[in-house]
ZABAZA-887067 format. One record per residue (C-alpha): x, y, z; residue in one letter; residue number from 1. Coordinates in Angstrom, 3 decimals, m for minus. Each point is the difference from the previous one (the first is absolute). Layout:
<nodes>
> X,Y,Z,A,NUM
...
</nodes>
This chain:
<nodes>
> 53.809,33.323,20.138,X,1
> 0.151,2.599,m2.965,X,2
> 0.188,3.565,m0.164,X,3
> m3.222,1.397,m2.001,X,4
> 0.573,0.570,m3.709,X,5
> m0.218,3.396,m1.555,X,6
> m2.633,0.769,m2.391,X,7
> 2.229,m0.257,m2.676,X,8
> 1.298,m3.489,1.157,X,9
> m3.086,m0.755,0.540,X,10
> m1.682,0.835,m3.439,X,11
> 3.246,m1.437,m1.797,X,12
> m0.083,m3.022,2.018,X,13
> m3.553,m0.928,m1.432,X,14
> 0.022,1.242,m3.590,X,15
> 3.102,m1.819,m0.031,X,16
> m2.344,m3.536,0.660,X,17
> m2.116,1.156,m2.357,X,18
> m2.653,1.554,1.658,X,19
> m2.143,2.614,m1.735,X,20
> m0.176,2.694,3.011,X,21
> m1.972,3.156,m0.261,X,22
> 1.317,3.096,2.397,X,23
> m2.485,2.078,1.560,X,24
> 0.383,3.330,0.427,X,25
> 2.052,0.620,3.724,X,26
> 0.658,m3.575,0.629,X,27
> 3.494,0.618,0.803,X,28
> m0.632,2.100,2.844,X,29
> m3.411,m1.487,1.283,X,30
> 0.547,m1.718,2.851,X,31
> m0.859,m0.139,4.021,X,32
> 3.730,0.070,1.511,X,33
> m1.050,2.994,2.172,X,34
> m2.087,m3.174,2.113,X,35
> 3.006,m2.321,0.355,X,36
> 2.997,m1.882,m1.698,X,37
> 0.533,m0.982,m3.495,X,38
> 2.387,m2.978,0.252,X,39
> 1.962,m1.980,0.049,X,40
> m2.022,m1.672,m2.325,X,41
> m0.445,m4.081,0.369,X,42
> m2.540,m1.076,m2.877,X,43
> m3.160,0.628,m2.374,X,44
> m3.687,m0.370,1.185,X,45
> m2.595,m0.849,m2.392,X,46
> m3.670,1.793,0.435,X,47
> m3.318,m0.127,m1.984,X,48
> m1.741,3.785,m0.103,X,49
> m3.807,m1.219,1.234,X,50
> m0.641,2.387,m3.252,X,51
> m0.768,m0.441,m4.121,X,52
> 1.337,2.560,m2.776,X,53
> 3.195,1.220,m0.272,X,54
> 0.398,3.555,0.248,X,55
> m3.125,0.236,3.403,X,56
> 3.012,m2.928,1.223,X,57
> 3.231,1.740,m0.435,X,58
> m1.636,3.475,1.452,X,59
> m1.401,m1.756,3.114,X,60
> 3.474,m1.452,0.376,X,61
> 1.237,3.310,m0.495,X,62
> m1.989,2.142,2.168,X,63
> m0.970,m2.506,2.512,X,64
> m2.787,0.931,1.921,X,65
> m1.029,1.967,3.520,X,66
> 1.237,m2.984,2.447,X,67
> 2.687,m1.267,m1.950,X,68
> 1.825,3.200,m2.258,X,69
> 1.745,m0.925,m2.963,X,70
> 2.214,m1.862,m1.777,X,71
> m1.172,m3.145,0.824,X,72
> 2.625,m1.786,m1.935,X,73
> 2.486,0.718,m2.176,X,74
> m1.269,m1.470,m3.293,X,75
> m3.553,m0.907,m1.002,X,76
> 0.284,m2.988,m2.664,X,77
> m3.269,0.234,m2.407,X,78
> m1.830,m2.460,m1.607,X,79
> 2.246,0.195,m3.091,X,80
> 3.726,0.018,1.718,X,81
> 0.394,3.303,0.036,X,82
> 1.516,1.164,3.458,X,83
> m0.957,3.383,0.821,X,84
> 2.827,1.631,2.696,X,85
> m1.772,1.966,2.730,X,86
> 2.315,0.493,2.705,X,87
> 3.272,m0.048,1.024,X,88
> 1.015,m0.677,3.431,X,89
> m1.786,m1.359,3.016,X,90
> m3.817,m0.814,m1.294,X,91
> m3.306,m0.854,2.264,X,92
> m0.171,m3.490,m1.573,X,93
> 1.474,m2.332,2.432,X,94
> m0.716,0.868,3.404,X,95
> 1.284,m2.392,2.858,X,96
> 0.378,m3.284,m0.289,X,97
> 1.716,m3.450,1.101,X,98
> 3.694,0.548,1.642,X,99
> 0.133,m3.932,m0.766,X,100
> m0.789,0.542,m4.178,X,101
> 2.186,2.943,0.117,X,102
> 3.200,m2.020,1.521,X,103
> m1.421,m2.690,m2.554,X,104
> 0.356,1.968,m3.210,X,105
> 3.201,1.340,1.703,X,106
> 1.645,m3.562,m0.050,X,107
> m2.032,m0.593,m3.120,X,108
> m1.710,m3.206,1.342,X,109
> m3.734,1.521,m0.133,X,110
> m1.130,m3.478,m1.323,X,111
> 1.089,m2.184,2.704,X,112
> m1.746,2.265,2.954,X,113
> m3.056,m0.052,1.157,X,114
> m2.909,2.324,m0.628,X,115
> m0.004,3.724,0.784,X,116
> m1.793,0.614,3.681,X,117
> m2.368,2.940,0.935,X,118
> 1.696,3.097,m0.446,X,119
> m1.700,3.249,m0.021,X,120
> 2.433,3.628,m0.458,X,121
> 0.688,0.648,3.423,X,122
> m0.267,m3.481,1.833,X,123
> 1.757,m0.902,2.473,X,124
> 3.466,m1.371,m2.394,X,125
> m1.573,0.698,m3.560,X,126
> 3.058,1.235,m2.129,X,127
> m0.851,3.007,m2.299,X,128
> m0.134,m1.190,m3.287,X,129
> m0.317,3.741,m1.432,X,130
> 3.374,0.323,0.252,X,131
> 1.981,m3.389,m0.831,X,132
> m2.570,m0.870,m3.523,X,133
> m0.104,1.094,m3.484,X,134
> m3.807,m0.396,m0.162,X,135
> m2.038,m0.548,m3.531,X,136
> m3.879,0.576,m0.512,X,137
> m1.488,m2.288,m2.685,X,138
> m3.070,1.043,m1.095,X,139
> m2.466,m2.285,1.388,X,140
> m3.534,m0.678,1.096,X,141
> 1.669,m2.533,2.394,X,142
> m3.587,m2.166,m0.173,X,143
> 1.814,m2.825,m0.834,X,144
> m2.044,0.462,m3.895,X,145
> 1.618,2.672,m1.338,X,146
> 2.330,m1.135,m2.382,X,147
> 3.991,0.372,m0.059,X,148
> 1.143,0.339,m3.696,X,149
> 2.572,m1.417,m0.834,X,150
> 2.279,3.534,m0.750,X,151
> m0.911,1.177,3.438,X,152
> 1.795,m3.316,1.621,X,153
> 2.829,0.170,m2.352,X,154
> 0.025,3.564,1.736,X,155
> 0.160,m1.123,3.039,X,156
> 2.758,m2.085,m0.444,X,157
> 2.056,2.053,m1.810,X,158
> m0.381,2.770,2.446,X,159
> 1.024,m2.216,2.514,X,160
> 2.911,m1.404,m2.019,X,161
> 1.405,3.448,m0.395,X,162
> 0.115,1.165,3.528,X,163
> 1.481,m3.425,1.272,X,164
> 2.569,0.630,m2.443,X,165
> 0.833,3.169,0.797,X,166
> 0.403,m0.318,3.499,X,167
> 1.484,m4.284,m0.526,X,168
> m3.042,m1.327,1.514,X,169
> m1.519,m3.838,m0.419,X,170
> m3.911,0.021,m0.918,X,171
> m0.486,m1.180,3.498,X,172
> 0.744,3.295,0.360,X,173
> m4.049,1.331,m1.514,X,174
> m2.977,m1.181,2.132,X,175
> m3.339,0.920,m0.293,X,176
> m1.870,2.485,2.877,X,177
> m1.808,m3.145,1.539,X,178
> 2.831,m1.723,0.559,X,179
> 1.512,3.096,1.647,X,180
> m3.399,0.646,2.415,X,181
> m2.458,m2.621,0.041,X,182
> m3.124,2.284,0.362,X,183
> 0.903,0.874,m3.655,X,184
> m1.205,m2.183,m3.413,X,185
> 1.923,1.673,m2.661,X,186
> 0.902,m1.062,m2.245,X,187
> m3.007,m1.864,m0.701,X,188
> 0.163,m2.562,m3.271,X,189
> 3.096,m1.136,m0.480,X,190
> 2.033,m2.066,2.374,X,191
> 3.576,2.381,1.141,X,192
> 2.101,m3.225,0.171,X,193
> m1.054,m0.769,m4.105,X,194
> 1.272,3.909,0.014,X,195
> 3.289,m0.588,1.653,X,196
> 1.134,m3.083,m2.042,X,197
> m1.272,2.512,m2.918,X,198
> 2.590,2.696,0.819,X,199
> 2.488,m2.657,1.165,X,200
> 0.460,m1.474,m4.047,X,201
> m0.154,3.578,m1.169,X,202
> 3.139,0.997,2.506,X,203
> 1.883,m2.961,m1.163,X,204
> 0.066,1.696,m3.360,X,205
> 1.267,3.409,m0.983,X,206
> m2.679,2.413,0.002,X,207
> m1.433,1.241,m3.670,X,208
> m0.432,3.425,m0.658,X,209
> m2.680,0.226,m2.150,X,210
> m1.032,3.846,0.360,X,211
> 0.932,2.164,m2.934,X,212
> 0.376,3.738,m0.019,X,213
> m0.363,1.603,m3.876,X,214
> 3.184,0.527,m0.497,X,215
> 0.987,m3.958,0.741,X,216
> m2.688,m0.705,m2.265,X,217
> 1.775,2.008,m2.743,X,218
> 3.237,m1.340,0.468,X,219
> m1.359,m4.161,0.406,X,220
> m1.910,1.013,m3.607,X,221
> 3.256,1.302,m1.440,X,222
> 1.923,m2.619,1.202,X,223
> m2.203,m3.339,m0.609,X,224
> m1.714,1.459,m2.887,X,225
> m4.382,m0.014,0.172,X,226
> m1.069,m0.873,3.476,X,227
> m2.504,m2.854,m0.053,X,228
> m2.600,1.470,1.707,X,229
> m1.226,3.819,1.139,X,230
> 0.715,1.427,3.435,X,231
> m1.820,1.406,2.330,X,232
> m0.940,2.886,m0.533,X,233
> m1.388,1.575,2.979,X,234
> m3.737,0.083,1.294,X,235
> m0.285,4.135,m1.625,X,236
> 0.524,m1.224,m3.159,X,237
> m3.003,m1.769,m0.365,X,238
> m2.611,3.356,m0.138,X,239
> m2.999,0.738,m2.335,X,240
> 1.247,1.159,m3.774,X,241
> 3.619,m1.349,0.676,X,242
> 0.973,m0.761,m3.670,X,243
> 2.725,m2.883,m0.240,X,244
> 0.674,m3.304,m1.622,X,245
> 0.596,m1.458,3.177,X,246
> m3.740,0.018,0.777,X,247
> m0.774,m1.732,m2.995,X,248
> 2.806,m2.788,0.848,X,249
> m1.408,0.006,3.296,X,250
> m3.517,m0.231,m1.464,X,251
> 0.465,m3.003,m2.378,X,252
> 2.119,m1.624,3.115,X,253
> m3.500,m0.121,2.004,X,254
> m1.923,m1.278,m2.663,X,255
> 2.175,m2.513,m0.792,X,256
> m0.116,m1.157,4.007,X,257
> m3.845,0.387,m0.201,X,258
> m0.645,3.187,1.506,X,259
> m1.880,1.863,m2.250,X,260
> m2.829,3.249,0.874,X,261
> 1.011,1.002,m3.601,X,262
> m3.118,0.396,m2.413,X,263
> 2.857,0.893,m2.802,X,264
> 3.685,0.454,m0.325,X,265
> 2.071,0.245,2.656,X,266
> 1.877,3.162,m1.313,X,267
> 2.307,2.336,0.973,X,268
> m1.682,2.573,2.415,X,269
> m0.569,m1.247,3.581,X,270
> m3.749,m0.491,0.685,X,271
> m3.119,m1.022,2.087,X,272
> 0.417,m3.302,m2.171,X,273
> 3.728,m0.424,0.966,X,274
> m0.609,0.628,4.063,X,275
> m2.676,m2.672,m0.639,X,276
> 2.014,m2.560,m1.864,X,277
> 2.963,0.290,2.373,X,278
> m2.324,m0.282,3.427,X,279
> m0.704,m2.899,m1.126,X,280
> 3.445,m0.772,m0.582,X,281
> 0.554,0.612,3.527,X,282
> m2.845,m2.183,1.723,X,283
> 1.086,m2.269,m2.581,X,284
> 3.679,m0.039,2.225,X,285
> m1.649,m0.182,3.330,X,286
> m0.604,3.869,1.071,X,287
> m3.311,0.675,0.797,X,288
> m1.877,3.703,1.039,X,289
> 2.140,3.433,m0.492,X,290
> 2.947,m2.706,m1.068,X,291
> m2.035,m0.757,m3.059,X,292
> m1.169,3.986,m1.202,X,293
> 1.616,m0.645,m3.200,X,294
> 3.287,1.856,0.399,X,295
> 3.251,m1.811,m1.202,X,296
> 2.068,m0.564,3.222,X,297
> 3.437,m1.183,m0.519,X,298
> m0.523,m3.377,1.225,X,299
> m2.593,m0.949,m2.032,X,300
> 1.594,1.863,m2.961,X,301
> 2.806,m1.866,m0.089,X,302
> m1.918,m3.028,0.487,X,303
> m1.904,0.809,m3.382,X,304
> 3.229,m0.088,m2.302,X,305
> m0.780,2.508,m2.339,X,306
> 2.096,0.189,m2.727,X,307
> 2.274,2.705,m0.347,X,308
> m0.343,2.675,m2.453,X,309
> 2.848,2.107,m1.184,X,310
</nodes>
């Protein structure tokens, strides 16, 4: 058993495993523990949203809805591996579940026991998952079709990773929700075990910070010299008339990986072309619907190696 992590923990804990997290706006004080208890924590559960597009996601998760108020998690991981932080505290993600899974991922044996039984929140012995879970929304159609890129599972598991190292946890530690109530399919389309032995060979590393803040940027180009290629730079960048070389690296970049809407150039000033050429990029990686509108994400950025330009 763990004490809950602060939000600052918390947020250093994952952008220290490299995970490209995105804080809305009152997520450190949105939470429900006016309804109940908020620890001691005991593990992560793993949830698909039942919803496409990433901003409609991360607001319902947010907000929640007339029978179940919000947050209903504490991050929502998107199609691209960002992990958007909506709540901090005790969420409405959880609800009750198996006493037997949670003395299970207690011991850390979760593997070896048998499936989770029938429990509904407020059955007779359900536990109250609410408060013992770290709980993460992946958006999801949960149909068993929609597709799970690969930057959202590498999400997943480094989300994971972070928390069981924070708090010195096995990955027998994560389950998914229908192994925690087993009236409950999510996550639907991969297989949670796969997941675990996932996050177990990332724990037996160290974990790789790979988010950058300008000012580390400046210093790793002083001190290495040109980086090889461009970093992120944020989804606002990328609006109509933005003037920079970085578009036209980005540009050639595309065309060179066959995804081309240009009918000349590409140039420097962001345009209808370059929104085209890069949404195809992205269905090209696996995202599919408001995941593929044509606006650089940082996952599939960094996935395009653009060259740097000074």
């Amino acid at each position: 058993m763990s004490t809950p992590l602060s939000a600052e923990a918390f947020v250093s804990a994952l952008r220290a495993e490299g995970v490209a997290v995105v804080e809305v706006d009152g997520w450190r004080d949105h939470n429900r523990n006016h309804k109940g208890a908020w620890g001691p924590v005991n593990g992560v559960i793993v949830h698909h949203t039942v919803s496409s597009g990433t901003d409609s996601s991360v607001r319902l998760c947010y907000d929640g809805y007339d029978e179940l108020p919000g947050p209903l998690c504490h991050g929502v991981i998107a199609k691209d591996g960002t992990v958007h932080l909506v709540g901090n505290g005790r969420a409405n993600h959880a609800g009750g579940g198996d006493p037997a899974v949670l003395n299970a991922v207690i011991g850390e044996n979760y593997d070896t026991r048998p499936p989770a039984t029938h429990q509904h929140e407020g059955s007779s012995g359900a536990v109250d998952g609410n408060a013992r879970f770290y709980g993460f929304e992946c958006v999801n159609l949960g149909d068993g079709s929609d597709p799970w890129p690969a930057a959202q599972l590498d999400a997943i598991e480094r989300v994971s990773a972070a928390l069981c190292r924070a708090h010195g946890w096995s990955a027998k530690s994560v389950i998914g929700h229908l192994e925690w109530s087993d009236w409950k399919s999510d996550p639907r389309g991969f297989g949670m075990p796969d997941m675990r032995s996932r996050i177990a060979a990332r724990l037996s590393g160290k974990p790789d910070d790979t988010s950058e803040s300008a000012a580390a940027l400046a210093a790793a180009a002083r001190a290495e010299g040109p980086r090889r290629h461009q970093p992120f730079p944020g989804a606002e960048f990328f609006t109509e008339g933005r003037n920079s070389p970085v578009i036209t690296a980005m540009g050639r970049r595309l065309v060179a990986e066959g995804c081309s809407a240009y009918a000349e150039g590409p140039g420097p000033r962001w345009s209808s072309a370059d929104r085209a050429s890069y949404a195809l990029w992205q269905q090209k990686l696996g995202f599919d619907g408001a995941d593929a509108d044509g606006v650089p994400g940082r996952s599939s950025w960094d996935a395009l190696k653009v060259p740097y330009t000074a």
